[in-house]
Backbone as a chain_set.jsonl record, in Angstrom:
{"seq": "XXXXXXXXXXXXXXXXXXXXXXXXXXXXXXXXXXXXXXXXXXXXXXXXXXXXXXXXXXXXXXXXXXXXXXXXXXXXXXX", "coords": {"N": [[-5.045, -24.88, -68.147], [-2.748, -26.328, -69.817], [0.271, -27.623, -70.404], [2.428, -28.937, -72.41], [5.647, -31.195, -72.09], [8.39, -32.577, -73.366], [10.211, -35.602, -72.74], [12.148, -36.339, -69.946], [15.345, -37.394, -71.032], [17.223, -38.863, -68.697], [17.239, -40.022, -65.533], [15.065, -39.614, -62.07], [11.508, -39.064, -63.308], [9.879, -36.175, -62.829], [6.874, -35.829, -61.764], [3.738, -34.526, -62.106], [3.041, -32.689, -60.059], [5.352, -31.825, -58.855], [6.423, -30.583, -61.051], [4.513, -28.157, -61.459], [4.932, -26.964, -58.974], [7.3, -25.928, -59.26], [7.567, -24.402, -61.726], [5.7, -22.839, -60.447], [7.034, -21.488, -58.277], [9.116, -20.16, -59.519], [8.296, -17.97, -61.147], [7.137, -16.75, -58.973], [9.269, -15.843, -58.297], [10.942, -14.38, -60.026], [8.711, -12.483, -59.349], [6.157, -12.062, -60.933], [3.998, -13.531, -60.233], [2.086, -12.912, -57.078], [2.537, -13.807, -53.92], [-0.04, -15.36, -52.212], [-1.69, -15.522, -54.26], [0.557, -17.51, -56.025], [0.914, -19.635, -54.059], [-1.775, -20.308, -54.264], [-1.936, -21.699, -56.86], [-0.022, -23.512, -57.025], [-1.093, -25.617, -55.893], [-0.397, -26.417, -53.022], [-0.409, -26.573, -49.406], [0.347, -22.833, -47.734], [2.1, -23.142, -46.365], [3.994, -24.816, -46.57], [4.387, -24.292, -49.338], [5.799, -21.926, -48.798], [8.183, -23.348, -47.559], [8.982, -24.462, -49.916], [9.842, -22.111, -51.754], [12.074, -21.668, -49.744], [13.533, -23.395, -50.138], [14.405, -23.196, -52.093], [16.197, -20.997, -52.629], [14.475, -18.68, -52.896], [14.064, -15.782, -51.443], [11.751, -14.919, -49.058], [10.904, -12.516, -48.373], [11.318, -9.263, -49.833], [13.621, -6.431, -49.967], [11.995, -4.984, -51.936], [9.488, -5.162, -51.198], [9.005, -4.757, -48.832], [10.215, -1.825, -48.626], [7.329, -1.341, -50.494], [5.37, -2.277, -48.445], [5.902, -0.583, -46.758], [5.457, 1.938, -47.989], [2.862, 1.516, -48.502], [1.64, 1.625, -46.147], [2.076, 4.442, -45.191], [0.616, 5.916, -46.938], [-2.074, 4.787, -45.49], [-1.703, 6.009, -43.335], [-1.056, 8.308, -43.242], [1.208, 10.809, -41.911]], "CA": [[-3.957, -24.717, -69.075], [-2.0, -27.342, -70.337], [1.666, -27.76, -71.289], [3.361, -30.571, -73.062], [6.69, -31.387, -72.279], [9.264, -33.439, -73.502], [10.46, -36.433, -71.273], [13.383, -36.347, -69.6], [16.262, -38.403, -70.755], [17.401, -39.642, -67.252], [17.456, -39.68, -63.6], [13.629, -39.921, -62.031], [10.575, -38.492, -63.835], [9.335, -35.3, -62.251], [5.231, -35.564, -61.402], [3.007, -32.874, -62.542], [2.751, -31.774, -59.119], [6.721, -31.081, -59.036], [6.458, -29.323, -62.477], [3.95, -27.017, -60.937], [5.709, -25.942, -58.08], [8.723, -25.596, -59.737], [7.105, -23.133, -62.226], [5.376, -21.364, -59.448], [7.805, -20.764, -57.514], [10.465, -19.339, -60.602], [7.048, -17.01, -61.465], [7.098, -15.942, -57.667], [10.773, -15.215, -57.843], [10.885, -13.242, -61.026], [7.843, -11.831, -59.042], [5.444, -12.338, -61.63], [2.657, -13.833, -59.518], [2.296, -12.937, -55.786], [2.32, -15.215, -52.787], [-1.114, -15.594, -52.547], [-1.713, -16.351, -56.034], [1.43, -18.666, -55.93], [0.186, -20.166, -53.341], [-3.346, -21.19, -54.953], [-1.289, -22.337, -58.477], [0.999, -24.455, -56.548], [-1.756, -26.84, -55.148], [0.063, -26.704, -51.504], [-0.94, -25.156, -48.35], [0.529, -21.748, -47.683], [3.235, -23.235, -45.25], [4.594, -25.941, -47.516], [4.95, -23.237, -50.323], [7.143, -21.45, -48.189], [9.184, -24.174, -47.297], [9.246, -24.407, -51.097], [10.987, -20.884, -51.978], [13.241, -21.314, -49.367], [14.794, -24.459, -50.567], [15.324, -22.957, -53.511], [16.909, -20.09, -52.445], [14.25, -17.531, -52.997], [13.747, -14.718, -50.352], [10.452, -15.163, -48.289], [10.703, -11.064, -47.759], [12.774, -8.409, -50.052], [13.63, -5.242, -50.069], [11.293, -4.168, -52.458], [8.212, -6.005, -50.58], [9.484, -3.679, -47.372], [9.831, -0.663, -50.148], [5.987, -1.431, -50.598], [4.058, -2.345, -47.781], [6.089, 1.21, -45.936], [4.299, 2.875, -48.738], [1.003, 1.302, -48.424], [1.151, 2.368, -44.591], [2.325, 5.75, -45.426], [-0.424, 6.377, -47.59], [-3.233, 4.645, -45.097], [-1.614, 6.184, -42.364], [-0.189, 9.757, -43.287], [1.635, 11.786, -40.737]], "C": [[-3.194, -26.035, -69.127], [-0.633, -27.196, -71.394], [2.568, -29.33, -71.327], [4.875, -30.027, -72.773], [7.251, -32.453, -72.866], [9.827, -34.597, -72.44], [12.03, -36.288, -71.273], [14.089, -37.731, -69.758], [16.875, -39.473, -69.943], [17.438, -39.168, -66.59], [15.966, -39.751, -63.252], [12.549, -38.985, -62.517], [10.201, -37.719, -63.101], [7.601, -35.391, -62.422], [4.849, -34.548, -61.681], [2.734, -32.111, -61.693], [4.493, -31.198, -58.756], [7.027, -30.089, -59.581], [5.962, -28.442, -62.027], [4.333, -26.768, -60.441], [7.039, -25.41, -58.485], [8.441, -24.678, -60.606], [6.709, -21.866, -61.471], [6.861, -20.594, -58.852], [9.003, -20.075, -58.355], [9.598, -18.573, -60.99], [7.382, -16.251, -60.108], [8.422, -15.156, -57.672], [11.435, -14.404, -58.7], [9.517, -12.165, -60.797], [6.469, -11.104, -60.284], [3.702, -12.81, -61.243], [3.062, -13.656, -57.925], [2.083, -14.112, -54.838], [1.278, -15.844, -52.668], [-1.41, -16.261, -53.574], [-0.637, -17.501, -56.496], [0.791, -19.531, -55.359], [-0.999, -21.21, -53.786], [-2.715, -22.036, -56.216], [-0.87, -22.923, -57.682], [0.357, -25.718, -56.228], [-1.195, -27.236, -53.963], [-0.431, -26.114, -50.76], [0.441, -23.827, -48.559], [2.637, -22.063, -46.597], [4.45, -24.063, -46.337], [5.147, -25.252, -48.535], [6.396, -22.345, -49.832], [8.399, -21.787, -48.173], [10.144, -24.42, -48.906], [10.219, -23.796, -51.781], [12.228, -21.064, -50.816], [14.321, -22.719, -49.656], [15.576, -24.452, -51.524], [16.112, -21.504, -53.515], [16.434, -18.448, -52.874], [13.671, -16.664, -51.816], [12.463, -14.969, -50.051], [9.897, -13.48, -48.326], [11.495, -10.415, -48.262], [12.752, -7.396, -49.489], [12.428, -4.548, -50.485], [9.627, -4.042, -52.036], [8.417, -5.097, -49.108], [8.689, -2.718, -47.726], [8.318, -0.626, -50.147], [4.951, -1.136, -49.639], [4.438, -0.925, -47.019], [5.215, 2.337, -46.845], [3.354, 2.797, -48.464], [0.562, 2.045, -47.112], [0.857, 3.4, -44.63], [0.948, 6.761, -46.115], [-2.03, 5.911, -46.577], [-3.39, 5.257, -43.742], [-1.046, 7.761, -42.739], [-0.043, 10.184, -41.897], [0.62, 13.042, -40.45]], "O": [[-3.225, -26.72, -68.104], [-0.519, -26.846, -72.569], [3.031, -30.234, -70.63], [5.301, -28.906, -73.051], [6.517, -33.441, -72.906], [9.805, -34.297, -71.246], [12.842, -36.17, -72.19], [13.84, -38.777, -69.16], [17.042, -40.642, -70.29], [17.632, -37.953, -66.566], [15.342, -40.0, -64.284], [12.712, -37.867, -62.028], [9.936, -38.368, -62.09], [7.175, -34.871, -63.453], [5.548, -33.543, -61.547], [2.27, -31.0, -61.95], [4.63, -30.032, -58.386], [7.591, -29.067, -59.19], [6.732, -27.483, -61.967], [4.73, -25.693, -60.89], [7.659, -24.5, -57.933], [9.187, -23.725, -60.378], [6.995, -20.672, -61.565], [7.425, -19.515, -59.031], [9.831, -19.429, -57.712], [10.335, -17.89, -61.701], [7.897, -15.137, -60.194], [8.595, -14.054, -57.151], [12.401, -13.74, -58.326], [9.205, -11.293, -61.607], [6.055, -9.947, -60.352], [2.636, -12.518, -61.786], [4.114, -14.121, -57.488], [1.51, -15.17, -55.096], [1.368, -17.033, -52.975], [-1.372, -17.483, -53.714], [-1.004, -18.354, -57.304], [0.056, -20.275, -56.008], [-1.09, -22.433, -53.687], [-3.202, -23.15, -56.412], [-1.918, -23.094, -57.058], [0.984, -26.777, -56.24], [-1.392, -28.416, -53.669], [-0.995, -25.071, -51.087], [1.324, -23.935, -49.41], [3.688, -21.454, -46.392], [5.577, -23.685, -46.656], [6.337, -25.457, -48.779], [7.519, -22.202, -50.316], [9.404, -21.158, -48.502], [11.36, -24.517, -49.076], [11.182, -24.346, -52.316], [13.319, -20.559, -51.081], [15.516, -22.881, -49.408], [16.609, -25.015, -51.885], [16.574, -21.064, -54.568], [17.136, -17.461, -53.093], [12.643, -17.104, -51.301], [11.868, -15.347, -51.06], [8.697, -13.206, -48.311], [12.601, -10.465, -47.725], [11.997, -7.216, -48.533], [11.84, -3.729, -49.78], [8.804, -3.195, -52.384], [7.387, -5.03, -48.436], [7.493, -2.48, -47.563], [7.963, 0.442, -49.648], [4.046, -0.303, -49.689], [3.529, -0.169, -46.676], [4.534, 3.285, -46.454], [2.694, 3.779, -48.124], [-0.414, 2.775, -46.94], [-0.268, 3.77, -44.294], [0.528, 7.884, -45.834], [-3.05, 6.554, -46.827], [-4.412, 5.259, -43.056], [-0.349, 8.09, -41.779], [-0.833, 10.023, -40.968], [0.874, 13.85, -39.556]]}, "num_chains": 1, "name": "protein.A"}
């Protein structure tokens, strides 16, 4: 895929490997693509990505990612 941008007016040019993580990770955080799959789009390892979301102030672990995997158990594990 390929997207054209516009250049930025001023301050230093962002690299196409910036742009990408900076998409991924606002995809990951409107939870749009999962970690994993972030992960692989981003072109970083798995650790580095991390480091990624949390600089930007998105949760590593929500609620609703709790919410989930207690289900998944629930269901592979019934009482």
């Amino acid at each position: 895929m390929t997207i054209e941008l516009p250049d930025v007016p001023a301050g230093d040019p962002l690299t196409s490997e910036e742009i990408r993580l900076e998409l991924v990770c606002a995809l990951y955080a409107r939870t749009r693509i999962g970690k994993v799959a972030a992960t692989e789009m981003s072109g970083v390892n798995f650790f580095t990505f991390q480091r990624a979301l949390s600089e930007r102030g998105v949760p590593l672990y929500t609620q609703q990612m709790l919410t989930l995997d207690l289900q998944a158990l629930n269901e592979q594990y019934p009482k």
